[in-house]
C-alpha positions in Angstrom: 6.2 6.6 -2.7 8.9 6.9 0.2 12.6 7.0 -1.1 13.7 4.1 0.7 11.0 2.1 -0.5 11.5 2.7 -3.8 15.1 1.4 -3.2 13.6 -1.6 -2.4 11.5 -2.1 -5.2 14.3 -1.3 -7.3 17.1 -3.5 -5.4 14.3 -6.4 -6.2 14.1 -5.6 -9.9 18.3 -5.6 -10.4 18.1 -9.1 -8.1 15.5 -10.6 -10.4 17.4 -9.5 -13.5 20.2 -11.6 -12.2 18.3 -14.6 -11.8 18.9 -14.2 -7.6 15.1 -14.8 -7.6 14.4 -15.6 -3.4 16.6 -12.2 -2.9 14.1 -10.1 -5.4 11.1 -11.6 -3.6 11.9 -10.4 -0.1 13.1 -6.7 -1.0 9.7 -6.6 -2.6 8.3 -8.1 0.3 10.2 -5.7 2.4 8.8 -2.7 0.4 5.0 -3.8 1.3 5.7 -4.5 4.7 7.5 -1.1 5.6 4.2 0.9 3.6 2.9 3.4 5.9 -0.7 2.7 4.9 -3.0 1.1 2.6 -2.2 3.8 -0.2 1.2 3.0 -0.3 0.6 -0.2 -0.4 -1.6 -0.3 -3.4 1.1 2.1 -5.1 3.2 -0.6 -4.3 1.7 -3.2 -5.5 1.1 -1.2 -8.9 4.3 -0.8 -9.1 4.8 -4.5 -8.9 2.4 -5.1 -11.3 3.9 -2.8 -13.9 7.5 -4.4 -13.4 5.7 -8.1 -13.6 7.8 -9.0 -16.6 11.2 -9.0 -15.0 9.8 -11.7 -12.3 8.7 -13.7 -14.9 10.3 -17.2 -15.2 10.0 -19.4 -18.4 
């Protein structure tokens, strides 16, 4: 996965973890739309999937 992309999906994570939940849903959407092709993209989403519990909201 690209560098900046990562940044991204890492920006998202700290937002979330800060309750600042609108801001952590557009860096991740960012991150997918700035994939360079459908590999990255699954990575991506991965990615996503693994981190799932910090966008979790009770």
């Amino acid at each position: 996965m690209r560098e900046h992309i990562r940044r991204l999906l890492n920006q998202a994570v700290a937002m979330a973890r800060q309750d600042q939940m609108t801001e952590a849903v557009s860096c991740g959407e960012a991150a997918l739309f700035r994939a360079a092709d459908r590999a990255e993209r699954e990575e991506i989403e991965q990615w996503l999937i693994d981190h799932a519990d910090v966008f979790h909201q009770e």
